[in-house]
N, C-alpha and C positions, 0 to 999 in steps of 0.2 A: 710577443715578448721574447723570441728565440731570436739568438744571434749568431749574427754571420758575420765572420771576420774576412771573408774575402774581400772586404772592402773598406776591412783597417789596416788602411795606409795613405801616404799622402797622393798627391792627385798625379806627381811625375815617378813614381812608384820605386825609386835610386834607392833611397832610405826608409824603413819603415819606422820613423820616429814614435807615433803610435805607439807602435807595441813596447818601445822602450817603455817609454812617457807609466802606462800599462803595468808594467814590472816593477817597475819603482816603486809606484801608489800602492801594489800587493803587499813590496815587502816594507812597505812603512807600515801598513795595517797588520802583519804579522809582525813587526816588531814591537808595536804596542801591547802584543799579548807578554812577553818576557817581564819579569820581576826586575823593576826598578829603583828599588830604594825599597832598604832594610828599615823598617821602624823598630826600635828600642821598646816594644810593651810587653805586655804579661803574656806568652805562649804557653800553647797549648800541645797534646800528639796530633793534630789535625791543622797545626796554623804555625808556622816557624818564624813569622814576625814579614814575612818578604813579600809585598805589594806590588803589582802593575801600577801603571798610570789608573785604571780605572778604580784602584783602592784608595789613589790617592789625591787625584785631582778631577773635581764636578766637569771640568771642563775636558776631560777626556772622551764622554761618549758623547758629546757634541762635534767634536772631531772626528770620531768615526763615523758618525751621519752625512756629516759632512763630505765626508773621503768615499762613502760610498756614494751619493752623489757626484760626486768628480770622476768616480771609474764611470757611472753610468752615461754622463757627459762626454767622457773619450772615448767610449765603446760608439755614442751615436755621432762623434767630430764635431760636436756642439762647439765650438771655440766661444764664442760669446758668453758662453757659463764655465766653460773649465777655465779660462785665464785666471780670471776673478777668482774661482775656488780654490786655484793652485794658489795663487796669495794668500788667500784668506787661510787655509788649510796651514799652509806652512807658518802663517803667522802663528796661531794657535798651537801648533807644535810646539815654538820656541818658546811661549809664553807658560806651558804645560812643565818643559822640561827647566825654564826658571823655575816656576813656582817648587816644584823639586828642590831645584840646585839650592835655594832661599830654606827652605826645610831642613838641608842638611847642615846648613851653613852656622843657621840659628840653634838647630839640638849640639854641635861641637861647640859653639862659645858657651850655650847654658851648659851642657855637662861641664866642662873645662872648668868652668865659675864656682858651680855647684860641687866640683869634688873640693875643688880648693878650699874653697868655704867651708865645708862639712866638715872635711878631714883634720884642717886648721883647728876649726871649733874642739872637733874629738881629742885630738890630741894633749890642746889644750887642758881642758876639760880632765883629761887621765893621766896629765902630769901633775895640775895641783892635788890631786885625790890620792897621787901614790907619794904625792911629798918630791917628785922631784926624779923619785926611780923609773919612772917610765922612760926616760929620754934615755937614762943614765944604760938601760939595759940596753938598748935600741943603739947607742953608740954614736948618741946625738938626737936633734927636734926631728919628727917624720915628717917627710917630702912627702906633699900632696903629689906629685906628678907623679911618683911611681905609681900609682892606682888610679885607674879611674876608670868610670862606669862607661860603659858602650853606648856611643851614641849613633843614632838614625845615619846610614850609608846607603851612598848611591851602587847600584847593583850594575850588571851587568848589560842588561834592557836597557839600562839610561843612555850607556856610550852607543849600543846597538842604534837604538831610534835616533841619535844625534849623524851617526851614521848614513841612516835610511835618508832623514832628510836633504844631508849634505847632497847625497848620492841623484836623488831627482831633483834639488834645484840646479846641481849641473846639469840633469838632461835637460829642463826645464829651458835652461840660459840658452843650449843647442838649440832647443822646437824657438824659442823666443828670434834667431838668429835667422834663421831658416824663414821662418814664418814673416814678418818685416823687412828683414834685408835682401834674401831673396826671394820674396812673393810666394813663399810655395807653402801652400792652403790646406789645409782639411777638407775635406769633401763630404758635407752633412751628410750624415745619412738616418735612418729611422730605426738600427738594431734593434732596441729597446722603445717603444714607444712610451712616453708620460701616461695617453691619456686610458691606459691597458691598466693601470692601478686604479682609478674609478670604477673605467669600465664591468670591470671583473664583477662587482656589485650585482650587478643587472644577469649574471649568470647564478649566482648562488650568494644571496646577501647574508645568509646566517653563517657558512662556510668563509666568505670574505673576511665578516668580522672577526672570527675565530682567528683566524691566520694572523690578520693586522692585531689582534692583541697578544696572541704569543710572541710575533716579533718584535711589535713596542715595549713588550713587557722584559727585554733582554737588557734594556740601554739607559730603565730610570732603576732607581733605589730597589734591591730586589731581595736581599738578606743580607744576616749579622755572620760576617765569618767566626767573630771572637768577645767576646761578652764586652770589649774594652772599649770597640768601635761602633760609628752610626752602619743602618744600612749601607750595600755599596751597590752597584749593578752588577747584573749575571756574570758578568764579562768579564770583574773583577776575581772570582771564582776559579772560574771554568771557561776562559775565556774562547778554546777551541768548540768547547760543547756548544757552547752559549751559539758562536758562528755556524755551527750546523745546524743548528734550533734555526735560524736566518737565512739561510742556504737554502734547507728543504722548504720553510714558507714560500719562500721565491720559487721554489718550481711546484710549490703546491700552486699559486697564485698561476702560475702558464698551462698547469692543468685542468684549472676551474674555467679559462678563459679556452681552451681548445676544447671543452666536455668529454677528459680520457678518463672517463671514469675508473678502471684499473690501478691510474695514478694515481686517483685522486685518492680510493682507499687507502694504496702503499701511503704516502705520505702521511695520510693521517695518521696509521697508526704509528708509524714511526714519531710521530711527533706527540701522540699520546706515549707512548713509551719514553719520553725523556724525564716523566713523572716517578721513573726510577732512581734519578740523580737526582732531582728536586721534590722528591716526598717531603710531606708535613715534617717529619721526626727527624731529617738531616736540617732541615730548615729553620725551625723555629728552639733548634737546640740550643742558641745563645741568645732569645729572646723572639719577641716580634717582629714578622718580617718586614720591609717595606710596600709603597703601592705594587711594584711592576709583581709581585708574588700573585697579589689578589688578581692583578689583569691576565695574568699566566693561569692561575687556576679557573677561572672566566672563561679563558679560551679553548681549554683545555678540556670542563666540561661541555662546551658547544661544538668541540671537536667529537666527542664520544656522542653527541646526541646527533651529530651529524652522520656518522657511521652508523649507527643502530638503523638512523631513516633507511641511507644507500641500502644496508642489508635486509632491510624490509622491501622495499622495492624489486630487491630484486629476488626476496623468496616470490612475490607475489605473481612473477612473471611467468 
């Protein structure tokens, strides 16, 4: 599972499209972590209302699955599966970042609706009750437009990621150019091998599981940021933690497969220590968490029971 970029690049070695291609896909996945659209609900001193894609649309950690799929695709010149993915990837983007733009579009016309209405009503309402002096002080009937309630706004993240994507389906179009018109190919290769995430199994299957369920457990439903909302995934949170909770499995996972034992310790603990950001009492403080919690604490005690064994083994020695 170690990789070796001496050999990403294309096969007349002029350009290294690759690594473009590479960069782009990074900073689309770092731009999903940015706060994209302001929800209008009940805040908290721990929640300021400002959401990622992952707070806001189910289809966001399908898309990071996705995308890391696609780097691991460009890392081995897989062309056969990155094309497809770069489409499909980018489709889902657009489709992520409508669903948004449809959110904001829809909270501005209902607020807009809903002051007019209200404020109509009220005023109404506190002009027969005073006889008439309510206007009369006011210096005329109140204008709904001067007031009106805040509604749901796209953030900063939103144009960022609109960005990111513009950004790699133009390199996209370049590899696309290059690649059909004139002939100049990827040169597979095996950085990464597929069959090295089964395999791993067969070195330590209690240690395997434990990993694959910490890292699963990043990307489905994982806790209540704010008593108002469903579960969201980790990602949604803490989205950089979350990535390094993912990071170290992956080289827990190239440890378990080379038997560096030394690593394999570090890593664990490292990854049992992330149960300081996701303790029960930060977690379950605006309710019940979701499944990926239960698979996180799953993994987390078979990660601790996996170390006690290492270190018994090796007082024994």
């Amino acid at each position: 599972m170690k990789i070796d970029f001496k050999h990403f690049n294309l096969s007349n070695r002029k350009f290294d499209i690759a690594r473009v291609l590479l960069f782009t896909q990074i900073f689309l996945i770092i731009a999903t972590f940015f706060d994209s659209i302001f929800k209008n609900i009940h805040v908290s001193n721990v929640f300021n209302g400002n959401l990622n894609i992952y707070g806001e649309s189910k289809l966001a950690p399908v898309l990071l699955i996705f995308l890391i799929f696609e780097i691991i695709t460009l890392i081995n010149q897989d062309e056969k599966l990155f094309i497809p993915l770069r489409l499909l990837n980018s489709f889902l983007t657009l489709l992520i970042l409508k669903e948004i733009s449809d959110v904001v579009t829809r909270s501005e016309v209902s607020t807009a609706a809903g002051t007019l209405f209200g404020l109509s009503v009220f005023s109404s309402l506190l002009n027969m009750a005073t006889g008439g002096w309510f206007n009369t002080l006011l210096g005329g009937a109140l204008d709904p437009s001067q007031i009106r309630i805040s509604p749901d706004r796209r953030l900063f993240g939103y144009y960022i990621i609109g960005f990111a994507l513009l950004l790699s389906l133009i390199v996209f179009v370049f590899y696309l150019y290059r690649r059909f018109y004139k002939k100049e190919k990827l040169i597979k290769v095996n950085n990464i091998n597929y069959h090295d995430f089964i395999a791993v199994f067969s070195k330590n299957k209690l240690l395997s599981i434990a990993t694959y369920l910490v890292m699963a457990s990043q990307f489905i439903p994982f806790n209540i940021m704010i008593n108002t909302l469903l579960p969201t995934p980790a990602f949604a949170a803490h989205p950089l933690f979350s990535s390094a909770i993912c990071i170290i499995g992956f080289l827990l996972l190239d440890s378990i497969l080379n038997e560096n034992t030394s690593n394999i310790k570090r890593y664990i603990i490292i990854e049992i220590m992330s149960i300081v950001i996701w303790n029960p009492f930060s977690v379950f403080k605006y309710g019940s968490p979701g499944f990926g919690y239960i698979l996180y604490i799953l993994g987390i005690g078979l990660f601790v029971y996996s170390l006690l064994n290492i270190i018994k083994l090796e007082s024994n020695r």
